[in-house]
C-alpha positions as CSV (number, residue, x, y, z in Angstrom):
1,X,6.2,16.9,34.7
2,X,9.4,18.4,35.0
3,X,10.6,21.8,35.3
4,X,10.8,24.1,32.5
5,X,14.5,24.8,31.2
6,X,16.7,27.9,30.5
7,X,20.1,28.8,29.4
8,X,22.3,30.3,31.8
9,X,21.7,34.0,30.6
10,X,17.7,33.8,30.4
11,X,18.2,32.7,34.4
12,X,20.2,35.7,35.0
13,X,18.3,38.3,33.4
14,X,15.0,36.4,35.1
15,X,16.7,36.9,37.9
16,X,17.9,40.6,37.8
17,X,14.3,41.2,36.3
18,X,12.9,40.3,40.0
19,X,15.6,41.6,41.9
20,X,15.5,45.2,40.5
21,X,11.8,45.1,41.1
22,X,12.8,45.5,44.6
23,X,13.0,49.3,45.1
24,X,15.9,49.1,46.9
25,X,17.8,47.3,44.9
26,X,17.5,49.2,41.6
27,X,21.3,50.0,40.4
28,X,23.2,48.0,42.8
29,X,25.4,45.0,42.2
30,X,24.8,42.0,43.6
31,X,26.1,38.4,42.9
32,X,23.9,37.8,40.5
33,X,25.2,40.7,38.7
34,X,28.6,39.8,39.4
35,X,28.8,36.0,39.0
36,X,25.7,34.7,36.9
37,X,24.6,31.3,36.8
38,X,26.4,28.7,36.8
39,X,25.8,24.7,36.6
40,X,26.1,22.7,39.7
41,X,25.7,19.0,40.8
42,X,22.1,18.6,41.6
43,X,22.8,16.0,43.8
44,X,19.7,14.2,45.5
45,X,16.7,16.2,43.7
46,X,17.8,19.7,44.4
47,X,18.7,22.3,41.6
48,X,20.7,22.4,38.8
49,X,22.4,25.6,39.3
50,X,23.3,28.2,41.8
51,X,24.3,31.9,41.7
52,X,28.3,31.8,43.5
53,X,28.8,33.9,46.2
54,X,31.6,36.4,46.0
55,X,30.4,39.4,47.8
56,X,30.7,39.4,51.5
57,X,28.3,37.2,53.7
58,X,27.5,39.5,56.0
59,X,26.0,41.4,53.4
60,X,23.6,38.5,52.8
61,X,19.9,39.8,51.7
62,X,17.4,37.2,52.5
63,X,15.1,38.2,49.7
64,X,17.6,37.9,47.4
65,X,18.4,34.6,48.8
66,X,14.6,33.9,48.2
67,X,13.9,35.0,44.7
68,X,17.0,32.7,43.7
69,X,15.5,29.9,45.5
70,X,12.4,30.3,44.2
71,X,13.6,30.2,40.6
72,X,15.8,27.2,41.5
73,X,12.0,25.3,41.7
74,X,10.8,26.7,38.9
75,X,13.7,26.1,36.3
76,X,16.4,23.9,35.4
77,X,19.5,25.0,33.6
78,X,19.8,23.7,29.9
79,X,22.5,21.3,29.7
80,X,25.0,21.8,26.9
């Protein structure tokens, strides 16, 4: 059975749903905020999208890094 599907804006708001559930995080920008989803070459199995980087990498948050992973298993994006 394959993954279940969602437009690009239903994987964004999924995503800022869990990502503002980390205390934290509540009101600040991050590249999900920033850049949405966006299609990308799944290439041997792996996931349909991706969120683009554009803030610094240094500022890279793990659990961020995580929930989006963990939503790149669970969901596919739609195709147009």
């Amino acid at each position: 059975m394959g993954k279940q599907t969602r437009n690009a804006g239903e994987l964004r708001k999924l995503l800022l749903e869990r990502i503002e559930a980390i205390p934290e995080l509540a009101g600040q920008l991050t590249d999900v905020h920033r850049g949405g989803v966006v299609w990308k070459d799944p290439g041997e199995g792996g996931p349909n999208w991706t969120v683009p980087i554009l803030s610094d990498r240094g500022t890279h948050r793990p659990d961020i890094a995580r929930i989006i992973r963990q939503a790149q298993m669970e969901f596919d994006l739609e195709a147009d």
